[in-house]
C-alpha positions as CSV (number, residue, x, y, z in Angstrom):
1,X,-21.6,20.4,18.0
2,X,-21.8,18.8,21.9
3,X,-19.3,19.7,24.2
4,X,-18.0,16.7,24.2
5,X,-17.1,16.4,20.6
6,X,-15.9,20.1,20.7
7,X,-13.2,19.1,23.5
8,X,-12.2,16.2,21.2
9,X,-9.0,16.7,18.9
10,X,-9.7,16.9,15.4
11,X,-8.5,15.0,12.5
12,X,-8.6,15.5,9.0
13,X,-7.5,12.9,6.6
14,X,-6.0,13.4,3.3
15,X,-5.4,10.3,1.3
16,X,-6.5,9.4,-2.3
17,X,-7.6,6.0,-1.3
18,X,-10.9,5.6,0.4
19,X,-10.2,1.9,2.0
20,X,-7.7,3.2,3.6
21,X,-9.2,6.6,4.6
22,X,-12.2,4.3,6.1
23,X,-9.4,2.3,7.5
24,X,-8.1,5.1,9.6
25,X,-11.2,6.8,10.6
26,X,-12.2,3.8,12.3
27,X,-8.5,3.4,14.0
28,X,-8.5,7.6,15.2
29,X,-12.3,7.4,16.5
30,X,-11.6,4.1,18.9
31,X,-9.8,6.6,20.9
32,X,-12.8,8.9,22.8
33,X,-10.1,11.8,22.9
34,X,-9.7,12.0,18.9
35,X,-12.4,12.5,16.2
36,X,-12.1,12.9,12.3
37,X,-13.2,16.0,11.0
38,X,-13.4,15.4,7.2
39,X,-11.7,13.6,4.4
40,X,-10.0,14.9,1.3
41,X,-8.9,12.7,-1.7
42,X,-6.3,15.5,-2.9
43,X,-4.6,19.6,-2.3
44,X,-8.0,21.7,-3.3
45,X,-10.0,19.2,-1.5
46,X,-7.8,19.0,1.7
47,X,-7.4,22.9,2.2
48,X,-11.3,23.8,1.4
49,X,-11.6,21.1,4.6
50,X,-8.9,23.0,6.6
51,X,-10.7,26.4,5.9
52,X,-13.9,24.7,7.1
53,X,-13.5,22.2,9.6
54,X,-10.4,24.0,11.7
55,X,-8.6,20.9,12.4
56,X,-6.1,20.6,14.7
57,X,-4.2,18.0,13.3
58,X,-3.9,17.1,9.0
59,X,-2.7,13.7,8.4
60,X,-1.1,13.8,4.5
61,X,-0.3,11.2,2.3
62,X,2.4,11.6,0.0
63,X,1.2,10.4,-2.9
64,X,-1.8,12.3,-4.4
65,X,-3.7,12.8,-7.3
66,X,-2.2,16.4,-8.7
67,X,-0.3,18.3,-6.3
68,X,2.0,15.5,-4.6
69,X,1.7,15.5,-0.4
70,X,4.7,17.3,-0.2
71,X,3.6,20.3,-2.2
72,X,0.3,20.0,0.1
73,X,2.8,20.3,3.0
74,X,4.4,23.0,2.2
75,X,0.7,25.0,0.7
76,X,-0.6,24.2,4.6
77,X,2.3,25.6,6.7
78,X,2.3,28.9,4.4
79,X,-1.5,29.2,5.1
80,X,-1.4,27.9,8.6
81,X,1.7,27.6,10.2
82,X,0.6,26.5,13.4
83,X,-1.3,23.2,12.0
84,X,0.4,20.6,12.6
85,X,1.3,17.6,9.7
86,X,1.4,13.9,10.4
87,X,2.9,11.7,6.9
88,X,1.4,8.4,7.1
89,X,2.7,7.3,3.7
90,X,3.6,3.9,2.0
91,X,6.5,5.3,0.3
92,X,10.3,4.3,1.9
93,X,11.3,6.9,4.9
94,X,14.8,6.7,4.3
95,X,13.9,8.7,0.9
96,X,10.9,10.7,1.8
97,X,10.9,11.6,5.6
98,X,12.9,14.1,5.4
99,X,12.1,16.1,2.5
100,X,8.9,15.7,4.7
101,X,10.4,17.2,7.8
102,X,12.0,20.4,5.5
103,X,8.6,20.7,4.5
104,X,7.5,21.3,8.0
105,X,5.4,18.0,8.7
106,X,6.3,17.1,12.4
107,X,5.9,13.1,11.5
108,X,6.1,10.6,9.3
109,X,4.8,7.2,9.4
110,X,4.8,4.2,7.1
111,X,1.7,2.8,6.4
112,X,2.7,-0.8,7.1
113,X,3.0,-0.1,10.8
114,X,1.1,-1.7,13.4
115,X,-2.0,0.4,14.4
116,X,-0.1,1.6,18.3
117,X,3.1,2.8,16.3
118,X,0.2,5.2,14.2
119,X,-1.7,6.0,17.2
120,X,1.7,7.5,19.1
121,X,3.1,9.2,16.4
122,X,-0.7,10.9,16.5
123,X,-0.6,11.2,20.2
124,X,3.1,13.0,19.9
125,X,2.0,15.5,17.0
126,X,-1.3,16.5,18.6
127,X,1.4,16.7,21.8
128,X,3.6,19.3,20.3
129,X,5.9,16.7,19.6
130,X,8.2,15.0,16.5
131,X,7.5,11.9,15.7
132,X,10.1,9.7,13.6
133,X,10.8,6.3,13.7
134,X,14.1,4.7,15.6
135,X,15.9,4.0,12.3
136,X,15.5,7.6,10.8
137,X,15.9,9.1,14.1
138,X,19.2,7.5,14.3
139,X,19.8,8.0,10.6
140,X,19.4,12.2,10.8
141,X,20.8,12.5,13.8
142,X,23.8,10.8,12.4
143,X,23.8,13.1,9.4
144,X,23.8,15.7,11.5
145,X,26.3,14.5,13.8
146,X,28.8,14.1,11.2
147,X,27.9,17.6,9.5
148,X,26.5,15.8,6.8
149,X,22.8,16.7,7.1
150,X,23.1,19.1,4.0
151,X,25.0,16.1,1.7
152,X,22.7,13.8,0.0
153,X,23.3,10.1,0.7
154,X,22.4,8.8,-3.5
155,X,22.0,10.2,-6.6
156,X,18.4,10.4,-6.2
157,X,18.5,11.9,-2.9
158,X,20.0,14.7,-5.2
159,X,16.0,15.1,-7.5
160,X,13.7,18.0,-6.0
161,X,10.9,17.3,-4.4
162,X,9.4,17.8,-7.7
163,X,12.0,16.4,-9.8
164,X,11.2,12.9,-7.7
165,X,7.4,13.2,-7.8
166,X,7.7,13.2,-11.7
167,X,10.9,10.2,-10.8
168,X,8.2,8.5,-9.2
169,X,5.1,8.6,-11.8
170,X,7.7,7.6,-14.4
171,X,8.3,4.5,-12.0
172,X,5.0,3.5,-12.7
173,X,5.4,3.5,-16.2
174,X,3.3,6.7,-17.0
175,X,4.2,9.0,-19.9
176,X,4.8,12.4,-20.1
177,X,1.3,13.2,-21.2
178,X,-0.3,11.5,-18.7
179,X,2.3,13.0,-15.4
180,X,1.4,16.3,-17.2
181,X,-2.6,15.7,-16.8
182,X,-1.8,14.4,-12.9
183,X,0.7,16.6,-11.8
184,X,-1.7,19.9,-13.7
185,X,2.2,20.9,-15.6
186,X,2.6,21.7,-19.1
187,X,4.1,18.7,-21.5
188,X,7.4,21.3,-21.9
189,X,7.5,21.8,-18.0
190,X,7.4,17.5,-17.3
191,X,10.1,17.5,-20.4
192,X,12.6,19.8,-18.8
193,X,12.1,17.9,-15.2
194,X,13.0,14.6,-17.1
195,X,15.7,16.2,-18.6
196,X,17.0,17.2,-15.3
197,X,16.7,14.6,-14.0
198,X,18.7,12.0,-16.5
199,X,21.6,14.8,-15.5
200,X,21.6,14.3,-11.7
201,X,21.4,10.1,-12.1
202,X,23.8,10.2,-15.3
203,X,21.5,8.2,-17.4
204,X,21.8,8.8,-21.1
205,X,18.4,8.8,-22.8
206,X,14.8,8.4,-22.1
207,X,14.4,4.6,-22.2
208,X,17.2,4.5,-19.3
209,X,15.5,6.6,-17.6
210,X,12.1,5.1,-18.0
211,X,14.1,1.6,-16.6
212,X,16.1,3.2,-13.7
213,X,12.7,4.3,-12.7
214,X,10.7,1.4,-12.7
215,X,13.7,-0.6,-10.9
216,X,13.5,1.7,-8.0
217,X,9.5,1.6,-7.9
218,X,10.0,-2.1,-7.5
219,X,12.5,-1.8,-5.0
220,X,10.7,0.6,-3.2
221,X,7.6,-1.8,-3.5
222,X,9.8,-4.5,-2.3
223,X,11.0,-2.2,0.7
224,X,7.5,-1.8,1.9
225,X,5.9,-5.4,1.2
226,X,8.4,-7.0,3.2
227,X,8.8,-4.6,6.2
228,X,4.4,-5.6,6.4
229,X,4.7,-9.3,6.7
């Protein structure tokens, strides 16, 4: 490695799409002060590049084939708790920015902002910095504000991290087999989190559930489609 590269910040990009990946790359290495490390598609990948490439910055998404990005989060900060975590993510940050943040990330991003919003939310990480949007900054500090920050603000805002991953995958109108292949759980493990879960949302049996799901996977599609245009 030059000198030059080796005085360059370095990125490492965890994301299960490679169009976007490439996408990215191409944004970080237009700046001459940032270059991108390595790529992982998922948790095993992503921390076998952390324990190789020494990155000083990881860039997670949330959603991920296996362990979900929060899980990663959380794996990353126990291992190396003075790597710093960027969420660029296309899921809604009113429901997943802060589980992010209690997780120890020090951003989160959407990934239907412009390119400059992404570039200073990299620039304040790699600066020591937080890095929230102007909505959920408002919306946290609020919570706190108002003592509330422990109190959630909807049922599913209630669901573990885990409890919403599984939430999630059902939203997409996978079974329980197949969330028990991704998420690398035991049928009787995704059964009891579904069960769980119909508790906290008050939904009677599986076919509510399976509905309630997939209306919020549209909503949150909706959410993100039309903050992009």
């Amino acid at each position: 490695m030059n000198e030059v590269a080796s005085q360059k910040n370095r990125i490492l990009i965890v994301d299960d799409h490679p169009l976007f990946r490439e996408g990215l790359r191409q944004m970080i290495e237009r700046n001459p002060e940032w270059t991108v490390c390595g790529e992982a598609s998922n948790a095993g990948e992503a921390m076998a590049a952390i324990q190789s490439q020494e990155p000083d910055l990881v860039i997670v998404d949330i959603s991920l084939g296996g362990a979900s990005g929060i899980d990663l989060i959380k794996t990353i900060k126990a291992q190396y708790e003075e790597l710093p975590v960027l969420v660029i993510s296309m899921h809604d940050e009113s429901l997943f920015a802060e589980r992010a943040m209690r997780a120890k990330a020090m951003g989160y991003v959407m990934k239907h902002e412009p390119a400059k919003t992404v570039q200073t939310a990299i620039s304040k990480v790699l600066a020591g910095s937080l890095y929230l949007s102007d909505k959920m900054s408002s919306a946290m500090l609020s919570k706190f504000m108002l003592g509330k920050e422990n109190e959630p603000g909807s049922a599913i805002e209630t669901l573990s991290d885990r409890e919403l991953e599984v939430f999630r995958l059902l939203g997409q109108g996978k079974g329980t087999r197949q969330i028990a292949r991704e998420l690398n759980l035991t049928i009787a493990t995704i059964n009891s989190f579904r069960a769980r879960i119909k508790e906290k949302l008050n939904v009677k049996s599986s076919g509510e559930l399976m509905l309630h799901a997939m209306r919020h996977s549209l909503q949150e599609g909706t959410v993100n489609s039309g903050s992009s245009k």
